[in-house]
N, C-alpha and C positions, 0 to 999 in steps of 0.2 A: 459337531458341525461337519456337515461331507462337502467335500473339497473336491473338485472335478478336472482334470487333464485330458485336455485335448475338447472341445464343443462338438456340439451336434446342430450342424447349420440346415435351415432350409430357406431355400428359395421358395419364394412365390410369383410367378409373375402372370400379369394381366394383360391380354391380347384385346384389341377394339378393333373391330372391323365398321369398315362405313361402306364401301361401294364395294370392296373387295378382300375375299378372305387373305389371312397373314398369319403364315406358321408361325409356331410355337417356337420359343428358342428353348435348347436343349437343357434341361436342371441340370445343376450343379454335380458334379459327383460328390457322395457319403467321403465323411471322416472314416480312415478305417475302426475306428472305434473309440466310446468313452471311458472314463473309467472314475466310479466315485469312491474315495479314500475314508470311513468314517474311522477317527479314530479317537479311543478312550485312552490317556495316560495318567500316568501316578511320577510322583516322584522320582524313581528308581525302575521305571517301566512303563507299558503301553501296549496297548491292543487293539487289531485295526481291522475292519470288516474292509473288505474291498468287493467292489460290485462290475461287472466287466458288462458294457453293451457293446454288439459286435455288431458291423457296419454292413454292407453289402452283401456280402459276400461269406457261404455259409464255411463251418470248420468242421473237420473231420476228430481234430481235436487242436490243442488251443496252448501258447505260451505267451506268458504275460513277464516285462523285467521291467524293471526302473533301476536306480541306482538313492541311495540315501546321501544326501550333504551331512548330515549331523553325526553323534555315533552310535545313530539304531544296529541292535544285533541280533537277528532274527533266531528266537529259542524253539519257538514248537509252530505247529499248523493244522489245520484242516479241513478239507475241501480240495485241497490244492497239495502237491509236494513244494513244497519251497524252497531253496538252497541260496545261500551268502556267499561272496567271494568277496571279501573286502566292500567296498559299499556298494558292488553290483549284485542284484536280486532276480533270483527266478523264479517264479512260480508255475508248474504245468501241471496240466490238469489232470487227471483220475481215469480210470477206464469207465465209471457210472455218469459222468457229468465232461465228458469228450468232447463229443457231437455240441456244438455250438451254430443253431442256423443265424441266417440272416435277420440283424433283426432284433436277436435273442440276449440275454443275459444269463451271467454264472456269478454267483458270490463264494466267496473263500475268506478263510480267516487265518491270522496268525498273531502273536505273543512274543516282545522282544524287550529286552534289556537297555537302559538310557532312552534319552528323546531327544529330539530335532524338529526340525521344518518337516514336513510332509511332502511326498516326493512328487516330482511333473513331469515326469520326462517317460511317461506310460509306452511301454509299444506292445503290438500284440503281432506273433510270429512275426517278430522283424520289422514290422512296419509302424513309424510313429502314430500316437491316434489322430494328432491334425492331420496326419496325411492323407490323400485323399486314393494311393496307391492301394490297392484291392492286398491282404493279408495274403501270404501263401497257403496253401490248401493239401501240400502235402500232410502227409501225417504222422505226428509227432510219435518219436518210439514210444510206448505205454510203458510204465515205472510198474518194476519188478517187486517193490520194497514198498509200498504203500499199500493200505486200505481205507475204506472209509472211516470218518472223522470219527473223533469218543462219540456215541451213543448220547443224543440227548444237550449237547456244550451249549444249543440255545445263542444266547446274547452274554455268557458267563465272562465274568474279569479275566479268569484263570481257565485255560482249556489245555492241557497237555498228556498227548499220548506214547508222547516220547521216543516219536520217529525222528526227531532231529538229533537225538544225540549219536555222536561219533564216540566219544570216548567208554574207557573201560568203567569210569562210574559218574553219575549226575551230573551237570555240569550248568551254564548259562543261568539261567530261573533259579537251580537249585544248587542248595551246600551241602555237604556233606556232614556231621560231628552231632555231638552229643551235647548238652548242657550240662550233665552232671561227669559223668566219668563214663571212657571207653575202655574196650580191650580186644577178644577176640572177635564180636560181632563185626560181620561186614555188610558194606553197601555195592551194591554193582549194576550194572548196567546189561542186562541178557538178552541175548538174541536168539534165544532157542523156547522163551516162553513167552505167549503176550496171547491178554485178550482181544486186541485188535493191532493191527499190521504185525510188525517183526520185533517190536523192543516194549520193553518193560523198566521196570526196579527190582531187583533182587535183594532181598535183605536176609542175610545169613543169622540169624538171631539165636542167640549163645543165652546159657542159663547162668543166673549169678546175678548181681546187682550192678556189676562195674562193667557188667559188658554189652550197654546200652547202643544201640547203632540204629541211626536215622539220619533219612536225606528232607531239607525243610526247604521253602522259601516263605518271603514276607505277604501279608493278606491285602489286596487290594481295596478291599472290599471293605465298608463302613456301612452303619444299620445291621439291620438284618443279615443275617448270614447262613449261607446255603449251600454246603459241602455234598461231593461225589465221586467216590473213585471204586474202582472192582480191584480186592484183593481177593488171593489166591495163597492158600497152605496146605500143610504137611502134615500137623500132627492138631488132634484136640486142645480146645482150651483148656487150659489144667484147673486145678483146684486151689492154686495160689494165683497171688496176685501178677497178671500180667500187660503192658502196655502194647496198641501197633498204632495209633493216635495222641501226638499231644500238640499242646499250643498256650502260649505266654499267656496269664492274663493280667493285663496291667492296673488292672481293678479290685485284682486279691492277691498285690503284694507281688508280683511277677511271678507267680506260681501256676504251674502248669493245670489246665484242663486236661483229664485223658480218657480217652476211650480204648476197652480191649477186655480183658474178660476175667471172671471169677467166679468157682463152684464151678467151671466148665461153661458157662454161657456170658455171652457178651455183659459189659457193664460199662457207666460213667464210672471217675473217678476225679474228686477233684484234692489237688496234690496238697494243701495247704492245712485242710482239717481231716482229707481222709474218708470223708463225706463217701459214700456209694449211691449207683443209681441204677440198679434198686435197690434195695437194704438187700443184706446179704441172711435174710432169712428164707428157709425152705419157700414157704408163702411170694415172697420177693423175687427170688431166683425164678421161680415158675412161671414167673411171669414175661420171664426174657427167652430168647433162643439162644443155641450153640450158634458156631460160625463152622459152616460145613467145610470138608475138607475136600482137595482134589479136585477143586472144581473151582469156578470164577464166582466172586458175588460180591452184588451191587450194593456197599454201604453207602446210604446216604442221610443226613446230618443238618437242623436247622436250629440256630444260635439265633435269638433275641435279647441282645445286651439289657434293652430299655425293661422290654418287659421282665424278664428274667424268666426266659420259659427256651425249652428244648425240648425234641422231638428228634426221633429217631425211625431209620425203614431199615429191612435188610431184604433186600429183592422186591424191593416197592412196598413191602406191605409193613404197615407199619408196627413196630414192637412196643407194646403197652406200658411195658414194664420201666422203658429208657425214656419216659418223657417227664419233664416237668414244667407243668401248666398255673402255677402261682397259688394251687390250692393242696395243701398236703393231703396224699393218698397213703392208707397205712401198709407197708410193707414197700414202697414204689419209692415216694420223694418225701417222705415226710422230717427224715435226715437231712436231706438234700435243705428244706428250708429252714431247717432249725435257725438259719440267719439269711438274713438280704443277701442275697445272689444276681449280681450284674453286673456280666463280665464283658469286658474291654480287651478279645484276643488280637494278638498282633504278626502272629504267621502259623504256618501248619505244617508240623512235622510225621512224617510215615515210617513206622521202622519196627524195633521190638526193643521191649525192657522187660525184665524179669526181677522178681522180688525173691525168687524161688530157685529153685535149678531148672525150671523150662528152658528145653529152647524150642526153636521152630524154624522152619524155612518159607518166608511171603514174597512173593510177587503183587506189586503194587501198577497198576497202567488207569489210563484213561481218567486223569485228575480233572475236577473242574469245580471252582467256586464260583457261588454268583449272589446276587440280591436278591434273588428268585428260586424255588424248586427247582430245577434242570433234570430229575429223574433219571431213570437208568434205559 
């Protein structure tokens, strides 16, 4: 439902003349600007497109604040930089999406923690939107620490690039820990690697079984399910078994789904019977990719509970070998169906597990789920 602060009024008015002409009375002056609030919540969260119409008067570039009543806590964004001070909110704009004419509209997104009322109290540079005072037109300092939004977020539940975090490791959206056992593996927060703006995930991934380290949160998203994020490593996929994906599935006993790799190229694994995808015969393997190193790439991921089917891309294109379509293929999924498969995941965890002495070093950025493909 979109929710609107601040109207967009017009006059109209009708002059009659009989014997003699009679000015015009002057129109009303513009709202300095609207602004529509759509937003999607869950339980434990919410996600809010905000749409900006700007009044009169054109921008050189553009800040938008409200304040929240409830206790929204603003996690990631963008379009927009965002920043929280207790429940007052700012949002300014981008050096690509500045320039705001007369007239004009910008949309911007963000992802927050808790829910509330939706906020009314819109101004844009300073000026309420009922009012009908012209916005200032100076121009706003341009943010050193921003870039444009993940690649593709679409209309996605879950969009984060992980320019809001402050801390030394994940934090607001995400946890920290491990479900089976930790030790030396770590999780952090780095600002010296990212595929888009300045911050990322670093996950220091340790070889051994007990030294599992991942940062998760919970899955918004019901149906269809449609995963995206670009990780970034260090060393080859080895030839034991190893995790940098998993996720609850409450439909096979709370055991984990995971993805990450075996034989050296990517693979499913599901943690309950053991199952691979693709069989882990020469024939099978061949059928899948490595995951390149030194460079960024685009894993993305689509789950149909109902159907019990999966599908797999690594840089859009898709991997033959990692799908399963309800029909067993021999060397592919034919494992994988040996029984009903219809899983019920309940969040999504990014990190590294080792069955082996692997380790690895991953950068993980530009997360985004949704009910849709969202691509890279």
């Amino acid at each position: 439902m979109t929710r609107f602060a601040g109207a967009l009024a017009a006059l109209c008015l009708t002059a009659a003349a009989v014997t003699a002409a009679v000015a015009a009375e002057p129109a009303a002056a513009a709202p300095a600007c609207s602004v529509g609030y759509r937003v999607n919540q869950w339980q434990t969260g919410f996600t809010a497109e905000i749409t900006v119409t700007n009044g009169a008067t054109a921008l050189p570039a553009w800040t938008l604040t409200w304040h929240y009543t409830g206790t929204q806590a603003v996690t990631s964004a963008w379009n927009a930089t965002v920043r929280q001070s207790g429940t007052a909110v700012t949002a300014e704009s981008l050096p690509y999406n500045a320039s705001l004419p007369a007239g004009g509209s910008v949309s911007f997104g963000l992802q927050g923690t808790s829910t509330g009322p939706d906020p009314t109290d819109f101004a844009l540079n300073g000026v309420a939107c009922g009012d009908t005072t012209p916005p200032a037109t100076t121009t706003s300092p341009t943010p050193t620490t921003s870039a444009p939004p993940p690649a593709g977020c679409g209309s996605a539940d879950l969009c984060d690039d992980f320019e809001q975090q402050t801390g030394a490791t994940p934090a607001g959206l995400w946890s920290v820990g491990a479900a089976n056992c930790t030790g030396t593996g770590a999780v952090s927060v780095d600002t010296a690697v990212a595929h888009s703006g300045t911050r990322s995930v670093k996950v220091a991934g340790q070889g051994g079984y007990c030294n599992h380290a991942f940062f998760g949160t919970s899955l918004p998203t019901s149906g269809p399910l449609y995963g995206r994020f670009w990780v970034r490593h260090t060393t080859a996929l080895p030839a034991a078994h190893v995790t940098f994906l998993a996720s609850h599935d409450t439909a096979d006993g709370g055991r984990d789904l995971r993805a990450g790799g075996q034989n050296r190229a990517l693979q499913w694994n599901r943690e309950s019977d053991d199952a691979t995808l693709p069989a882990q015969s020469p024939a099978g393997v061949a059928q899948s990719v490595p995951l390149p190193t030194g460079t960024w790439s685009c894993f993305e991921f689509a789950i149909d509970g109902a159907a019990g089917t999966l599908r797999t891309w690594l840089g859009s294109a898709a991997v033959p070998g990692l799908v399963v379509d309800g029909v067993p293929t021999a060397d592919v999924d034919q494992q994988w169906l040996a029984r009903a498969w219809h899983p019920a995941l309940t969040d999504l965890r990014l990190g590294w597990e080792s069955y082996g002495a692997d380790a690895d070093t991953l950068w993980f950025d530009d997360v985004a789920v949704g009910s849709a493909r969202i691509g890279c």
